[in-house]
VOLUM-264131 format. One record per residue (C-alpha): x, y, z; residue in one letter. Coordinates in steps of 0.001 Angstrom, whole numbers. Each point is the difference from the previous one (the first is absolute). Layout:
N
         X         Y         Z   resn
         X         Y         Z      A
...
# end
This chain:
280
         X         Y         Z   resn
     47608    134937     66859      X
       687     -3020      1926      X
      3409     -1365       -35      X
       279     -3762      1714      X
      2230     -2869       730      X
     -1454     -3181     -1432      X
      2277     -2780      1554      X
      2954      1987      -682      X
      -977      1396     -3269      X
      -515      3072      -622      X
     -3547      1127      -905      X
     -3002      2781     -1087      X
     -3250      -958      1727      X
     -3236      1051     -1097      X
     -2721     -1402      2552      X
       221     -3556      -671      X
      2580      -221     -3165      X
      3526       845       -60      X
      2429       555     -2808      X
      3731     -1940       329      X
      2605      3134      -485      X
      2118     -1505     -1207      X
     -1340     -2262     -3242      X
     -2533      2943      -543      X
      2911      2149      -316      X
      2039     -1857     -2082      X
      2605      -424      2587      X
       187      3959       -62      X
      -170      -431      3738      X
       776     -2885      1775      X
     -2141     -1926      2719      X
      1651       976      3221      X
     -2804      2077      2057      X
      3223      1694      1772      X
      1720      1023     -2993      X
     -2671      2478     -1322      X
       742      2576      2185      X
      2926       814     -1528      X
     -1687       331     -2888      X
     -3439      1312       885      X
      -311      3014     -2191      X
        65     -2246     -3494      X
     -1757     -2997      1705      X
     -2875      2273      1065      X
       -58      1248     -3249      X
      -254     -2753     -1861      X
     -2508     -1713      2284      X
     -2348      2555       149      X
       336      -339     -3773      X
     -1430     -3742       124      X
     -3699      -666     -1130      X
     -2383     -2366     -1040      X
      1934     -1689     -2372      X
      3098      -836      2746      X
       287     -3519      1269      X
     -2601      -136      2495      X
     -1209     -2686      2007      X
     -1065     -1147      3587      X
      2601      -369      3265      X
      -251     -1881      2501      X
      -135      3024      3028      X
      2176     -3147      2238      X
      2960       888     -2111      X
       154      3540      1018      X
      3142       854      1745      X
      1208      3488      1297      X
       222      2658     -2830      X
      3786       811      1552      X
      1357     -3311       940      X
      3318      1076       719      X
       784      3766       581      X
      3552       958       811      X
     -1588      2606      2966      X
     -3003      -570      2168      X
      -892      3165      1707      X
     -3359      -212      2951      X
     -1078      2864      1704      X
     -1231       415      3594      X
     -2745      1813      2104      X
     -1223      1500     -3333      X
     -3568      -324      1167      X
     -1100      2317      2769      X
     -2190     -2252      1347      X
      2596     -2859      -201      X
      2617      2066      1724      X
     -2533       592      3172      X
      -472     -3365       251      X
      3401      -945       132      X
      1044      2776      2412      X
      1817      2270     -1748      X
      -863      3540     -1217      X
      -177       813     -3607      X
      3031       341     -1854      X
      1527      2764     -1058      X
      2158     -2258     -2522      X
     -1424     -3081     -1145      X
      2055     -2436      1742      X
      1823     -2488     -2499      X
       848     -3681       214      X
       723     -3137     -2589      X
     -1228     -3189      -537      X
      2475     -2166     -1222      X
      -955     -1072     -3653      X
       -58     -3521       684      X
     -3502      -133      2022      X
     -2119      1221     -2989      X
     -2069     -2582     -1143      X
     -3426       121     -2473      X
     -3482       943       406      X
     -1051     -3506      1091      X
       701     -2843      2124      X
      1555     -1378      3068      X
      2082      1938      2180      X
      2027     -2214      2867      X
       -72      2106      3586      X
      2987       390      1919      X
      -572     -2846      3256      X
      -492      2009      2838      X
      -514      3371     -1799      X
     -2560      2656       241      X
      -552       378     -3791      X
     -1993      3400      -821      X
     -1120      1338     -3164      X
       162      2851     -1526      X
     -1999      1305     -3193      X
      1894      1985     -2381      X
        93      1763     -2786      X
      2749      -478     -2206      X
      1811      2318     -2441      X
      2505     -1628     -2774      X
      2545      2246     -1354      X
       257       598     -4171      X
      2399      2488      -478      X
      2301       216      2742      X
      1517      3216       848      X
      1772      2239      2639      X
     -1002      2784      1574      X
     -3679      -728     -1317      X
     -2560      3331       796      X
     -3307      -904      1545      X
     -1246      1795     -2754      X
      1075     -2349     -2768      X
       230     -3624      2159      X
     -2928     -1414     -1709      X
      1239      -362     -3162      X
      3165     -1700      1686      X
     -2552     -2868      1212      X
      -720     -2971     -2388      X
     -2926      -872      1957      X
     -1768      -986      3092      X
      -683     -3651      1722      X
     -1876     -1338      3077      X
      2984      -683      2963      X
      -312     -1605      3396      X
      2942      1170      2238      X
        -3     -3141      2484      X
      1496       228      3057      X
      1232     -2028      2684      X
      -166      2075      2712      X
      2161     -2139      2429      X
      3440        38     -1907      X
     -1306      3764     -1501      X
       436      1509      4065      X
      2440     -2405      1508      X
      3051      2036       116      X
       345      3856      1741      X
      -116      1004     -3739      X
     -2785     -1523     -1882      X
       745     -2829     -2486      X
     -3096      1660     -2297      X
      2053      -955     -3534      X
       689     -3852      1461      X
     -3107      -611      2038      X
     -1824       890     -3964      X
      2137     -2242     -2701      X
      -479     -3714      1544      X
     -1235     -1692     -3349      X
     -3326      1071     -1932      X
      -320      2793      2682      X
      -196      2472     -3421      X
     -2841     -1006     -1812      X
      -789      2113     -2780      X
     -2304        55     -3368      X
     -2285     -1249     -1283      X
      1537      2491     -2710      X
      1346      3121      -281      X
     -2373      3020     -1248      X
      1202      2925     -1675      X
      -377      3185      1250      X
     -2466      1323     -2296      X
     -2507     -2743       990      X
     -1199      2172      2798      X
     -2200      2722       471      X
      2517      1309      2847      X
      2905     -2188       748      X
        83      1871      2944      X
     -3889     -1148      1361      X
      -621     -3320        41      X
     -1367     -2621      2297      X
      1985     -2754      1872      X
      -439     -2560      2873      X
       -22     -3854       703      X
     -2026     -3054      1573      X
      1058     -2750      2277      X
     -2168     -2298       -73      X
     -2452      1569     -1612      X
       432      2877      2790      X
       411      3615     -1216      X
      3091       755      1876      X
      1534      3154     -1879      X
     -1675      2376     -2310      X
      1520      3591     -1022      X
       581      2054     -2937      X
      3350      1473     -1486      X
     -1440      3447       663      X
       872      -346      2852      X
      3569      -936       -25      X
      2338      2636      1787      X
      2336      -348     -2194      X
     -1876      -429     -3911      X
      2170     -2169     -2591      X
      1313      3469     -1732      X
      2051       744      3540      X
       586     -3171       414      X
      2197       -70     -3187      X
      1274      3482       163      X
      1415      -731      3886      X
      1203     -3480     -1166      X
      1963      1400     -3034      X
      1650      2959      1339      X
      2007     -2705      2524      X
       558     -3206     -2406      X
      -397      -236     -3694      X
     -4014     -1702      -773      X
       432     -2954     -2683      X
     -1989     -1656     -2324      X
     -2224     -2213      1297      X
       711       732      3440      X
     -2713      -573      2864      X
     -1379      2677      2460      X
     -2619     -1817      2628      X
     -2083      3415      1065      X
      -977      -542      3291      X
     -2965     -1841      1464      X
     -3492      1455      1917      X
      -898      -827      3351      X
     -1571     -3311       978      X
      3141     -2062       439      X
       107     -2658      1949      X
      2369      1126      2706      X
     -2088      3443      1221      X
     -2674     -2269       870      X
     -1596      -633      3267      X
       931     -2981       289      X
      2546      -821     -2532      X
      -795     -1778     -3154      X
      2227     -1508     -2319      X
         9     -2334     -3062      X
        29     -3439       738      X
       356     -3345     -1941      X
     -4023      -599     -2168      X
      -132      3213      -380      X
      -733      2063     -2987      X
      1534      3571      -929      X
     -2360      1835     -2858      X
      1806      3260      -995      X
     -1771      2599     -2050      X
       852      3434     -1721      X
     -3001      1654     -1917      X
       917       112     -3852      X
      2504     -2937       -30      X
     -1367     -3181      1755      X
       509     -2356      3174      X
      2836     -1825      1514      X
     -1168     -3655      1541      X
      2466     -1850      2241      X
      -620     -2949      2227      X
      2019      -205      2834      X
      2202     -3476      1309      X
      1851     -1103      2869      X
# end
């Protein structure tokens, strides 16, 4: 199941129609995209009830707008990619290392994003995990059914601001606005084959910059929830960025970072692309 955000509405997407929740509900659930996670057991219920005969019809895919528009906690994780951790001198963790990104940077799974003047704005693929059922204490063994689904992310970063203090400024050098972009929907968990093994990576430019696979995360979304939990309470409809693979633009020789023209695809295998253009 795909859930979306259609322009602020909430939605179910199937390829290129979508049902409105909310009038093909009969107001049984309303049309806030945030809302449903506090809700997620009936709403998936009922929408993997819908069929044929439910208020189809075709969306336009520039309405989209992130599947979690407003989460109360924004966790991002860290060096949770071997190969990423090499590259940005550090050994691998033995605890994923945990920041935030301030909810006010996440944007949708399209558009223009305005750069920072004088930054060094990187990206970051992601994949991102939305909470359903919140809980404390979560065990690995159980965490999937405690996610609603998954989404495409980009952590950017401006790498300036992010090391300009002793201690790094990682949460505020990561929240200027639309540095969250996330969508183009959110796919349940029981979309994938393995939620655990699946492709991501992005383009500048047409460039392959970063490609990797969530096999390969240290730290796999089940620990990620079970360490997360057992300090602070998980909520519906929170956010967990997972951690990127290498290829940013900082490790390389010479340094490479976004600049104003150019344009940020995004993709995670099983749920779709992210495409940004970038402005001064």
């Amino acid at each position: 199941m795909r859930v979306a955000n259609l322009d602020g509405r909430l939605a179910v997407v199937r390829e290129d129609i979508a049902v409105d929740v909310e009038l093909a509900s009969g107001r049984l659930f309303g049309p806030d995209p945030q809302a449903i996670y506090d809700r997620w057991a009936a709403f998936r219920a009922w929408a993997l009830s819908l069929d044929s005969d439910a208020p189809w019809a075709p969306f336009d895919a520039r309405l989209l707008r992130s599947p979690a528009p407003r989460p109360r906690q924004v966790f991002a994780i860290g060096l949770n990619y071997g190969e990423h951790a090499a590259e940005s001198g550090f050994a691998r963790p033995g605890t994923p290392p945990v920041f935030t990104k301030f909810p006010t940077c996440i944007t949708g799974p399209y558009g223009e994003i305005s750069l920072p003047a004088g930054g060094h704005t990187d990206w970051e693929v992601e994949l991102v995990a939305v909470i359903g059922p919140g809980g404390f204490k979560i065990d690995a063994a159980s965490a999937w059914s405690h996610v609603a689904g998954l989404a495409v992310g980009q952590d950017l970063s401006e790498r300036i601001l992010q090391m300009a203090s002793p201690s790094p400024q990682f949460s505020l050098g990561k929240s200027y606005p639309g540095f969250g972009p996330i969508g183009p929907w959110l796919v349940t968990v029981d979309e994938f084959d393995d939620p655990d093994e699946v492709e991501l990576g992005c383009f500048v430019n047409g460039e392959e910059v970063q490609k990797g696979r969530t096999s390969e995360l240290l730290f796999p979304v089940p620990a990620l929830l079970e360490r997360l939990s057992h300090v602070t309470p998980l909520l519906p409809g929170d956010v967990i960025f997972t951690g990127t693979p290498s290829g940013v633009g900082m490790a390389r020789s010479p340094q490479r970072f976004l600049a104003p023209g150019d344009e940020l695809v995004s993709y995670v295998e099983g749920i779709g692309e992210l495409r940004h253009r970038m402005t001064g």
